[in-house]
C-alpha positions, 0 to 999 in steps of 0.5 A, a space after each residue: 919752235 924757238 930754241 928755248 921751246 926746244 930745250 924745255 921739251 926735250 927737258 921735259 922728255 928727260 925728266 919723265 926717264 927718273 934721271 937726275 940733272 947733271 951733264 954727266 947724267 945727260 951724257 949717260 942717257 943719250 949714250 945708252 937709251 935709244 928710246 931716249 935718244 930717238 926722242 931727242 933727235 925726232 925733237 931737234 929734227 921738228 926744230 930744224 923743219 920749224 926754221 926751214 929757211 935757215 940754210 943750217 935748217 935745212 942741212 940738220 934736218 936732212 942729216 937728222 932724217 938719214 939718222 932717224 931712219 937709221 935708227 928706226 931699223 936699228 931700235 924698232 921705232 918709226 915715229 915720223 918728224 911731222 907727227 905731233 908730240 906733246 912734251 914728255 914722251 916716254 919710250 922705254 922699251 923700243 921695238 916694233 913702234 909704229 908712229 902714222 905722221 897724221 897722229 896726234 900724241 899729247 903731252 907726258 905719254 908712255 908707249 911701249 914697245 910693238 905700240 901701232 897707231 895707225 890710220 883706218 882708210 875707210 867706213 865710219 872711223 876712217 882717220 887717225 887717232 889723237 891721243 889726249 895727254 897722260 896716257 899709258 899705252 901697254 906693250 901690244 897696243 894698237 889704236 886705229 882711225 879716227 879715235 879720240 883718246 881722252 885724257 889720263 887713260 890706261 890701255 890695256 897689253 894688246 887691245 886694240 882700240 877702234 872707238 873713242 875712248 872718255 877720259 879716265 878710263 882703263 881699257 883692254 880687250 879686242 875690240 878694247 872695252 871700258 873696264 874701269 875708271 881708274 886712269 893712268 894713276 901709276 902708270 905715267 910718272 914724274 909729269 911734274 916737269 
């Protein structure tokens, strides 16, 4: 990851908050949203591990793991450096976010708080799930094992989802089931970055 890779996906995070840009605003942002800042340290963190030989690398990524861990007990997000994400992550509201490292998150996501993608360690779904781009996670939400989330989905406040779910589908339940094909359409915003 090159430096202006880094700068354009953490433009594209703070573009999914609404905010305006300005220094001023960046400032505001990092000093009072921690979903916001642990987005922001988790991007740096993936830079720095990106350019591992660097003895600069080495040292901002370790500086940046003690702080990341820090703030995974202070604001309930445990979303580790080596998982995958796309540009675009939203947290707004943190607590309880529980992150596997093997899991893939597209770009211009939503998660909201006690979210869990987890790994499934047997039968037919043992895995991690992948989650496609555009998707709204609801608060509750849990999605585990080997599952393909498409593209510009909605799932529902606590469902859990143990099976593939087909692009532009609105899901809830336990287990979670198809209810609709709506999509995410208002849900997650301002992916124009």
């Amino acid at each position: 990851m090159s430096p202006e890779e880094l700068a354009a996906v953490v433009r594209a995070d703070y573009h999914r908050y609404g905010w305006e840009r300005s220094p001023a605003a960046w400032v505001r942002a990092l000093a009072v949203h921690p979903g916001f800042r642990y987005t922001c340290a988790l991007r740096v963190c993936q830079f720095c591990a990106a350019n591992r030989p660097a003895p600069w690398a080495r040292l901002g990524r370790l500086m940046l793991r003690a702080l990341l861990r820090r703030w995974r007990m202070r604001y309930g997000i445990d979303i580790p450096p080596s998982t995958q994400v796309g540009p675009g992550l939203y947290i707004n509201h943190p607590g309880g976010i529980v992150v596997n490292s093997g899991a893939v998150i597209g770009a211009n996501c939503n998660l909201s708080h006690e979210v869990t993608l987890g790994q499934a360690n047997r039968g037919a779904r043992a895995g991690l799930p992948v989650v496609g781009d555009g998707v709204y996670i609801g608060p509750g939400a849990k999605i585990v094992g080997a599952v393909r989330v498409g593209d510009d989905v909605a799932i529902g406040a606590n469902a859990v989802v143990t099976s593939d779910v087909p692009d532009h589908a609105v899901v809830g339940g336990v287990p979670a089931q198809v209810i609709s094909h709506d999509g995410a359409a208002g849900y997650v915003n301002r992916t124009d970055w």
